[in-house]
N, C-alpha and C positions, 0 to 999 in steps of 0.2 A: 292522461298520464304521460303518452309520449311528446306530446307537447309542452309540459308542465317541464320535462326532463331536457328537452332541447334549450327551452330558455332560459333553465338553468346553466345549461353547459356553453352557452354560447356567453353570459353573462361573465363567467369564469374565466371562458375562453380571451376572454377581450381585455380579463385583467392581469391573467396570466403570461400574457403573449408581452408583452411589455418589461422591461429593466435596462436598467445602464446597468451592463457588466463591464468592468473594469478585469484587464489582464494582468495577468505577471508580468513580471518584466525578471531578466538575470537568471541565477538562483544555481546558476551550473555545479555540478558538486564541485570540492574545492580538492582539486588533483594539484601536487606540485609540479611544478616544469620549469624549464632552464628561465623563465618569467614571473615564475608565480612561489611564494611561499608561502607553508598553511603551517599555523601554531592551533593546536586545542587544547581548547579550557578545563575540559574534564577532569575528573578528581572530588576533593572534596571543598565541599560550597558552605557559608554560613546560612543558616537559615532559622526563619521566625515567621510564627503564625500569627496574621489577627486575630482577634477576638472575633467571635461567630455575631455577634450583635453588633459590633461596630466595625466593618471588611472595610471600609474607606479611611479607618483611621487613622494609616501609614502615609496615606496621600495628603490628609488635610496636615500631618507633623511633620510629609517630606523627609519620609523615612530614607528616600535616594541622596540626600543631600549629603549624607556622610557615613560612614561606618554601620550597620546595620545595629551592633553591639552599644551604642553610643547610643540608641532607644530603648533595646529592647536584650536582657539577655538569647542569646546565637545556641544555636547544638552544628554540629557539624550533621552532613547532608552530601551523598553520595550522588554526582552528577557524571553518566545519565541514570537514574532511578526514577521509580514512582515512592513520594515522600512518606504514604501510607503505612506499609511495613514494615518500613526500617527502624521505627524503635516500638517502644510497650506501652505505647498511650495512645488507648483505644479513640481519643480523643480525635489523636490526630490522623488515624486508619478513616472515622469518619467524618473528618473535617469540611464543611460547607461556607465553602467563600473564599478569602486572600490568604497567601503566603507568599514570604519575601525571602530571598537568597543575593547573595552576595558576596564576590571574593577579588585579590589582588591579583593582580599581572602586571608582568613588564613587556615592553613595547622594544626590540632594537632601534638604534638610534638611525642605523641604515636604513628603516622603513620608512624614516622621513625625509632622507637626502633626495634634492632633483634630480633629473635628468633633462640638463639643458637642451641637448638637441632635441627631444620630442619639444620643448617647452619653446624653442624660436619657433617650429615650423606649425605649431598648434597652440598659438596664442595663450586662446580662454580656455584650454584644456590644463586641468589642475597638476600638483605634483601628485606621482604615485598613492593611489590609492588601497586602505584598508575596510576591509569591510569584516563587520560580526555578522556569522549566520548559527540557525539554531533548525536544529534537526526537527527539533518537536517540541513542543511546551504547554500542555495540555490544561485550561482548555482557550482562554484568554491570556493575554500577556501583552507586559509593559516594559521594556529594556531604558535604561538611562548606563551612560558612558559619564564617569569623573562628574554625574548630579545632572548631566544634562539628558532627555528624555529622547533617542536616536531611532527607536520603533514602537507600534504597536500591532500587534495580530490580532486574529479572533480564529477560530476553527483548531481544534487541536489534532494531531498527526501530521500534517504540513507543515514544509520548512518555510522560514523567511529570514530577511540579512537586511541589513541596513550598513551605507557608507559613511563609517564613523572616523575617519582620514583628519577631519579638523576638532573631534573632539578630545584624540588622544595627546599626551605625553609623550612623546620619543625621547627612547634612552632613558627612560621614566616609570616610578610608579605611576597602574593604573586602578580605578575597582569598578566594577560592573554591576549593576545592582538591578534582578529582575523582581517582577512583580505577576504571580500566574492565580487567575480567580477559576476554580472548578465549578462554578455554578452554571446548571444548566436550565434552562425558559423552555417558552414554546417555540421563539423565535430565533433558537437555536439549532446546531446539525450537528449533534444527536439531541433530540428534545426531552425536557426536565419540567418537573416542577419544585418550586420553593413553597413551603409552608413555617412559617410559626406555630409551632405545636406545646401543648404543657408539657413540661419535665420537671423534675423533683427541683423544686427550689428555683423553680423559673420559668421561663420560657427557651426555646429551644429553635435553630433553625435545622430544618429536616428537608434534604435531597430526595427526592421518588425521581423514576426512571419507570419505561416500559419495557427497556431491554433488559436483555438477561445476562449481561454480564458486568463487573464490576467499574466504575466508574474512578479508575486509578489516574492520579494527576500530579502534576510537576514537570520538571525539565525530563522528558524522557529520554532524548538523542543526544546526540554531539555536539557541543559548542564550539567555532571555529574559529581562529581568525586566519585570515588570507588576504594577500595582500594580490595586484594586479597594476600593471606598470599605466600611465596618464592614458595610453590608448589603447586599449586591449577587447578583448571579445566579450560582448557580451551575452552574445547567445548563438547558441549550434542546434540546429534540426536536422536530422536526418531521416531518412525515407528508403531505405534499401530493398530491392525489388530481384527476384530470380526469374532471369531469361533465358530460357533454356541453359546452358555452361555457364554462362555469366551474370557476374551481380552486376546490378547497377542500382548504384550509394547515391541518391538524390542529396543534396546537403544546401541550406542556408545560413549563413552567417554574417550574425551584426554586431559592430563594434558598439561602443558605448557611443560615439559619433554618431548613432543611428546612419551610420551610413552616407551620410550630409554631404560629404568630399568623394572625389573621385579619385583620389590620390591614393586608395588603400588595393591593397592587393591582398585576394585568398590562398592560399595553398592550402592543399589537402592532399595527403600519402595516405593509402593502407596499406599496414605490413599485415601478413600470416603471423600464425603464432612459431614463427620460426625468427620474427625479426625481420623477415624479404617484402621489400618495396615490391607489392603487387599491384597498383595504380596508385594515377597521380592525375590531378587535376588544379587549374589554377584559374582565378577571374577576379578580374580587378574592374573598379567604376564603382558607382552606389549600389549596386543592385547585385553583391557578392551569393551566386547563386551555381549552381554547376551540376554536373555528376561524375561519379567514376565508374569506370567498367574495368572489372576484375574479371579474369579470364579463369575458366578451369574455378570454378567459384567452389568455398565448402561451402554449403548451406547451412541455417542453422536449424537444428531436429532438436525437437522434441526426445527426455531419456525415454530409453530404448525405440527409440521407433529409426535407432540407426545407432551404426557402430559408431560413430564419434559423433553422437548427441551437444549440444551446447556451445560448439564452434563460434570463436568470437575472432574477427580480427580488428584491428586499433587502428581508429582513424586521429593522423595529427593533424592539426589542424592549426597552422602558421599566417597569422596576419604581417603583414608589410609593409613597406613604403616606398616612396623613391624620393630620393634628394630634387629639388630644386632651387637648388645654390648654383646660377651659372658657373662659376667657377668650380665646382667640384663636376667630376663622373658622375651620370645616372649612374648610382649601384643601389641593391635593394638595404632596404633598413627591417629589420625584424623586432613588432613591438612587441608582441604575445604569441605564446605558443600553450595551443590546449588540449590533450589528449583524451579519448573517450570508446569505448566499445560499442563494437557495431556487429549484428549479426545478420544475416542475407536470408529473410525468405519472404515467402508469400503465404496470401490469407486470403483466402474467400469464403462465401457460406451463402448457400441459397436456401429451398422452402427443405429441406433435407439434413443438409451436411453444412460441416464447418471443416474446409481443408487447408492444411499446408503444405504450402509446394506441390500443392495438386493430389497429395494423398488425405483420403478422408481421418479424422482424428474422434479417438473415443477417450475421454476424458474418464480417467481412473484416481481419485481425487477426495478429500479432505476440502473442509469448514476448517478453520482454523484460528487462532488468536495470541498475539503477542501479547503473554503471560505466563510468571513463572513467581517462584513462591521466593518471598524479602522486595526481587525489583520491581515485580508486576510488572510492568508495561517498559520498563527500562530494558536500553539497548544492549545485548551482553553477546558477544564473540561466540564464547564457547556455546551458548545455549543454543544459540542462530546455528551453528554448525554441529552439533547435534540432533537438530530438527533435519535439516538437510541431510544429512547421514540416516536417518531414517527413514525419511519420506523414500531415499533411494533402496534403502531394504524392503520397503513393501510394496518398493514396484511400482508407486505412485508417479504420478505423469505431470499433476495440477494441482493446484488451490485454489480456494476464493480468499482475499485478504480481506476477511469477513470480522468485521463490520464497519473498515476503517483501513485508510493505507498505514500499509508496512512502512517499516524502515527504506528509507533508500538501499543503503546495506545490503539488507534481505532481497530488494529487488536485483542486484549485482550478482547475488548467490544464485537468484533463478536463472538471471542469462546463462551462468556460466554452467551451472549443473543440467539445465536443460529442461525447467521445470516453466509448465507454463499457469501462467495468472491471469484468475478473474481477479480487474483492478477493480475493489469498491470504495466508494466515498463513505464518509458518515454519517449517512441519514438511515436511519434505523427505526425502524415500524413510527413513519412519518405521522401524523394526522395532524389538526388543525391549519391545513392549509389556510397561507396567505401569501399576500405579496412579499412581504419581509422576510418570508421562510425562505420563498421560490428564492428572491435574489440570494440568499444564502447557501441553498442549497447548488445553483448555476455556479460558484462562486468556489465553491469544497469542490465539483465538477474541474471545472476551469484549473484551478492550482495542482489538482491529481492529474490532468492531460498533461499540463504545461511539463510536470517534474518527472514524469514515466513515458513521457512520446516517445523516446530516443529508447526504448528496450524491446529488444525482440521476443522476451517471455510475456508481453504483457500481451493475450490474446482476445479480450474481450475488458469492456468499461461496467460496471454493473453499477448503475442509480440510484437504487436502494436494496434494503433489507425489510421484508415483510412490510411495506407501506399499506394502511389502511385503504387500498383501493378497491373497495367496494363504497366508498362513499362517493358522491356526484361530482366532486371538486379534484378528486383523483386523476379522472378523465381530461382535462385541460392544462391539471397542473403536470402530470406525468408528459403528455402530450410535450409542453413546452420543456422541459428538463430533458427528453432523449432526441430532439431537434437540435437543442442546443450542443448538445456532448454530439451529437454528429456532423453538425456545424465549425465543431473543433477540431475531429479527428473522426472523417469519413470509413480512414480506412480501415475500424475496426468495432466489429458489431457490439450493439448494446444489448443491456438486458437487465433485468432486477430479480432478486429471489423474491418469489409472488409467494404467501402461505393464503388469499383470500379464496375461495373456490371457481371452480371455473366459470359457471354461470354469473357469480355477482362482482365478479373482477372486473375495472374498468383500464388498466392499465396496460394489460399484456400485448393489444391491439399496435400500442406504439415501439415496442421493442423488437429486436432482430432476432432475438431468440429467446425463447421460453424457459426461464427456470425454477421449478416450484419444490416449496419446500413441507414437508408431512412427515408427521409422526403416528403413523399405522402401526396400532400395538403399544403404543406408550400413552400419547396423551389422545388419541384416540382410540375406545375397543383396548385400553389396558388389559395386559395377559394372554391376549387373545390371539395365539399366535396364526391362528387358523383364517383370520380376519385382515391379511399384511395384501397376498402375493396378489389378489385378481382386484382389490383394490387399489393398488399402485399403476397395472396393467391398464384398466379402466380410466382413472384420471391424467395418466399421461396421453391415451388415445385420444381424450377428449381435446382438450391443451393443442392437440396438434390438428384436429378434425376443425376445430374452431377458428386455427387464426393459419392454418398451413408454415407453419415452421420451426425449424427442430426443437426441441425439448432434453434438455436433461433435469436430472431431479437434484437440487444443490443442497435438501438437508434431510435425512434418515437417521435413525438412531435409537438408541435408550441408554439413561443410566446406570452406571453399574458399581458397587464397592468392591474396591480390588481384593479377591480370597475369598468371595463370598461366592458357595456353588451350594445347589441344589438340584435334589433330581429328582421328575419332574427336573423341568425349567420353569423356573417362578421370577416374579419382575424384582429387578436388583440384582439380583445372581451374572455371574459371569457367564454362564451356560444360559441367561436368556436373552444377554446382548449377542451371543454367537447364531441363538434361534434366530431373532429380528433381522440377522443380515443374512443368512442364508434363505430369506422366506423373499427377501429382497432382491437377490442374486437370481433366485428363478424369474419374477416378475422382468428383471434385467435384461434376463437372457431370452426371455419372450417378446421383449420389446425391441432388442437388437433386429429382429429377425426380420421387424415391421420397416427399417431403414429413417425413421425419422429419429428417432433416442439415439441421444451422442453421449450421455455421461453419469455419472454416479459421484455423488459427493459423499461423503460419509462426516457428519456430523459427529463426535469431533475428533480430530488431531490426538489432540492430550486433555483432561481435564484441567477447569479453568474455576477464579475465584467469580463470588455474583454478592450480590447485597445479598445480607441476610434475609434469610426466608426459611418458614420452617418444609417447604416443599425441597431444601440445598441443604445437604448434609457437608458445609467446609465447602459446595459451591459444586457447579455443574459437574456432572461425573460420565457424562458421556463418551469422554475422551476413550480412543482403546488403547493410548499410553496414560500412566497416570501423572500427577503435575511434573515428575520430577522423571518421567521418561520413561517408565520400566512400564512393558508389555501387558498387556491383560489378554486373556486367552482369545478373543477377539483378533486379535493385531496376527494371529499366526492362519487363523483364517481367512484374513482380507487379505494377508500376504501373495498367499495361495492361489487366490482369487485373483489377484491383479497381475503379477506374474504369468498366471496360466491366461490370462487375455490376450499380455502381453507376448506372448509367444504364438495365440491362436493371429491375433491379428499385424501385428505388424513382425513375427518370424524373429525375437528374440530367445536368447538363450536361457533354460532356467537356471537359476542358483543350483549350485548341487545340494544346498543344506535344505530346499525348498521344502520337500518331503522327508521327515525323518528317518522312515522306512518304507521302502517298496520291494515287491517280489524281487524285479529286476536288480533293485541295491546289494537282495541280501545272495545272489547269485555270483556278483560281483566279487564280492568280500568273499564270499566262500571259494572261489577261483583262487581267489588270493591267500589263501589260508589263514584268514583272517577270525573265522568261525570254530 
């Protein structure tokens, strides 16, 4: 049998180990500055659905060639949204296959005027360019500029742009017309299947999914446009490292020139957030690469694990030139200038610990999912900072962006609030490994490094969600997917939320850190509350006696409908999601003590939509806020709970509202003659 098992794995291994990955290239979010101007398209969009039997039939009528209206009658479509629940045709809540959207803009006419002098001194470099970018457009997509077709994606949650400079009208009507297919395969990241199924008066196509949450689709982010002068940057890495007092800002950056000439020069300032020039560095030649050293450095902490958590300062970042007109002075010329946030720390993690800046870190943390009831999955202000505003009321530290990247947005919000991210891709309870998976899956990998390397909340990469590895093809293909993501980005550990058990897991072995996820008391030993805390205890020992390296637990929980108590605590009730986490907190507190367990995830955030099932009453209800934010008696618990960690371990202050009443409060107030 162990032989039977090695020649399997080596067979896998040899098919695995192989792909042409192709990189990103660009993609910087689109900041304006004294060089750069950003227009968004957001608002409302026309939109048409194909037919479920015929999804191609927009492309063979060249639905992009004119007016969307001009095929097909249009509804108006809220962009960014998920297209699902925004009207009352259940039709199109479960829609499988194409929809098209489409709308007008104008273009200023100065975004098409030269600029001669770049244009003597750089030939075959174009006039000022425009580019569309698109935050998200879930899951497939097809962009056409004025009929002509300018990109295509696949993978939804990542962004991508394309340089549409010669397909616009300046000073001119223009219309944009996308094309986004929600259909998911096997050979997709997150994997689907398609069936034809009978339904009343036909046939039917029907979407299945293994995950458990809903499969919301459409433009879900921000569409841009931005414009970037003939020579300008087209890409910035930074790497910023705490040496004792000072930071040191590793940075590279490359022009759209790939750097070809020697003629360019970099500057880089970081101010505080006072606005004061606190270093400066400058390098010019092809190979525009440098550091800066900030004296007297803030670091950036993790909330509460320091008084001024989240410290960002602003790296500009000016490209140059210099005249080669004998007759004129060398003086510098300035093509582009690009602004971005940088925060200073360090990150290690051995067979034990995961630290920053040299202090060890216990992750107080939330599962979590961009979902809310009408946008679903669409990008919205207030709800992102509402999230944020709570996460920080219950003392939370962390997230997993489980099951899929966040928003960019969102990711801005963690730098600056101090919250740190497991970054995950979207491969989600994997199975049917193949090669076309693998490259897709390296690929959602690659695009998530590429568009989150430059954030100092992102503290860990995580490669999947629940991937079927207990099967034998697990072991070579996992193998090859956490080489590769370390291949990328050394500097920060990998990991996957494992639910397979620890004996028949083949994947855990290639990760940097352990994280598994169980539902003791819910979908395992249901009611059982007796049945939580020494089995939590026991599988996390094992996890770490196995492969020696740390372990947290990334999903715990049970569902609950909000108002519903019993006593007894019975499953459903609100009083037995407060048993399940307190049965859990002891297990916790018994595992801290052992020095390898670094964290606690609680499954979930907020309750979230799922496909119908008669197991989802309106869709997961795990949340211990419910879809629309409001508390369920759990959340005052966990508060408790993370707060008083937070103060046992890294020496923060509690809330005063922490506790409602204590002896000590009501001594107080009675001093006060408050009583």
């Amino acid at each position: 049998m162990g032989v039977i098992g090695y020649m399997v794995n080596t067979v896998f291994g040899a098919m695995f180990a192989k792909g042409n990955e192709s990189l990103s290239e660009g993609l910087l979010y689109p900041h304006e500055s004294e060089t750069r101007e950003v227009k968004k398209l957001d608002g409302m969009w026309n939109f048409v659905r194909s037919d479920s039997s015929n999804p191609s039939q927009g492309l063979r009528e060249k639905w992009f060639s004119d007016d969307l209206s001009k095929f097909r009658p249009t509804v108006p479509m809220p962009v960014p949204s998920s297209y699902n629940d925004v009207t009352e045709d259940a039709a199109l809540r479960d829609h499988v296959g194409t929809v098209w959207y489409d709308r007008k803009f104008f273009v200023p006419k100065s975004w098409g005027s030269p600029d001669q002098r770049v244009f003597v001194r750089f030939g075959s470099v174009p006039d000022q360019r425009v580019f569309v970018r698109f935050g998200s457009v879930h899951y497939d997509a097809i962009v056409w500029i004025n009929g002509h077709q300018v990109v295509k994606h696949e993978i939804g949650h990542l962004p991508f742009e394309a340089d549409i400079s010669n397909e616009l009208k300046y000073g001119a009507e223009n219309r944009i017309t996308v094309l986004c297919d929600n259909v998911l395969l096997q050979v997709t990241v997150p994997q689907g299947k398609v069936q034809n199924q009978p339904a009343d008066g036909g046939v039917e196509l029907v979407q299945t999914y293994t995950f458990d949450f809903f499969n919301y689709a459409g433009i879900h982010r921000s569409v841009m446009l931005y414009t970037v002068p003939r020579v300008y940057i087209r890409e910035v890495v930074v790497d910023a490292n705490l040496v004792n007092d000072e930071g040191h800002i590793y940075y590279t950056v490359q022009s759209n020139l790939n750097n070809s000439t020697n003629d360019l020069q970099a500057t880089v300032k970081i101010f505080d957030k006072n606005g004061t020039v606190v270093g400066l560095d400058s390098v010019s030649g092809s190979n525009l690469k440098g550091v800066v050293i900030v004296k007297d450095v803030k670091p950036w902490w993790p909330y509460l694990m320091h008084e001024e958590p989240g410290y960002l300062y602003t790296a500009e970042v000016t490209l140059e030139g210099k005249s080669n007109e004998a007759s004129e002075p060398v003086v510098a010329e300035i093509y582009d200038v690009y602004r971005l946030k940088v925060g200073v720390r360090t990150l290690e993690w051995n067979s034990t610990q995961l630290l920053i800046n040299g202090k060890p870190v216990y992750f107080r943390g939330f599962g979590r999912h961009e979902d809310s009831d009408i946008r679903g999955k669409g990008l919205d202000y207030p709800l992102l900072t509402k999230d944020f505003n709570l996460l920080k009321w219950m003392g939370a530290n962390a997230y997993r962006t489980s099951h899929y990247p966040y928003s960019e947005e969102s990711m801005q919000f963690a730098d600056e609030h101090g919250i740190m991210i497991i970054d995950e891709c979207p491969s989600v309870d994997t199975e049917n490994y193949s090669q076309i998976l693998l490259e897709k899956h390296k690929s959602s990998i690659e695009q998530l490094i590429h568009r989150d390397r430059n954030h100092p909340s992102v503290v860990m990469w995580s490669i999947a969600n629940e991937p079927r590895t207990g099967l034998y093809a697990a072991d070579a293909y996992f193998e090859a997917v956490a080489d590769y993501t370390r291949q990328l980005d050394p500097s920060r550990p990998v990991t996957a939320a494992i639910a397979v058990g620890v004996k028949d897991d083949k994947a855990a072995k290639h990760l940097d850190i352990i994280s598994f996820n169980r539902y003791n008391g819910w979908y395992s030993n249901a009611g059982r509350l007796n049945m939580i805390t020494n089995h939590v205890i026991e599988e996390a020992q094992s996890w770490h006696d196995k492969h020696q390296k740390p372990v947290l637990m990334s999903e715990y929980g049970a569902d609950t409908m909000e108002g519903l108590h019993m006593l007894p605590a019975y499953i459903w009730s609100e009083d037995y999601q407060s048993q399940v986490f307190s049965r859990h907190f002891r297990a916790f507190d018994s595992l801290r003590s052992q020095n390898f367990f670094i964290g606690e995830f609680v499954w979930n955030f907020a309750d979230f939509k799922t496909a119908q099932t008669y197991t989802r009453v309106g869709g997961n209800k795990k949340g211990v806020f419910t879809r629309n934010r409001q508390p369920k008696a759990a959340a005052y618990l966990l508060r408790q709970r993370y707060h008083t960690l937070a103060e046992e371990l890294d020496k923060s202050t509690l809330p005063s509202d922490l506790f409602i009443y204590t002896a000590e409060s009501s001594k107080t107030s009675e001093a006060k003659g408050e009583l």
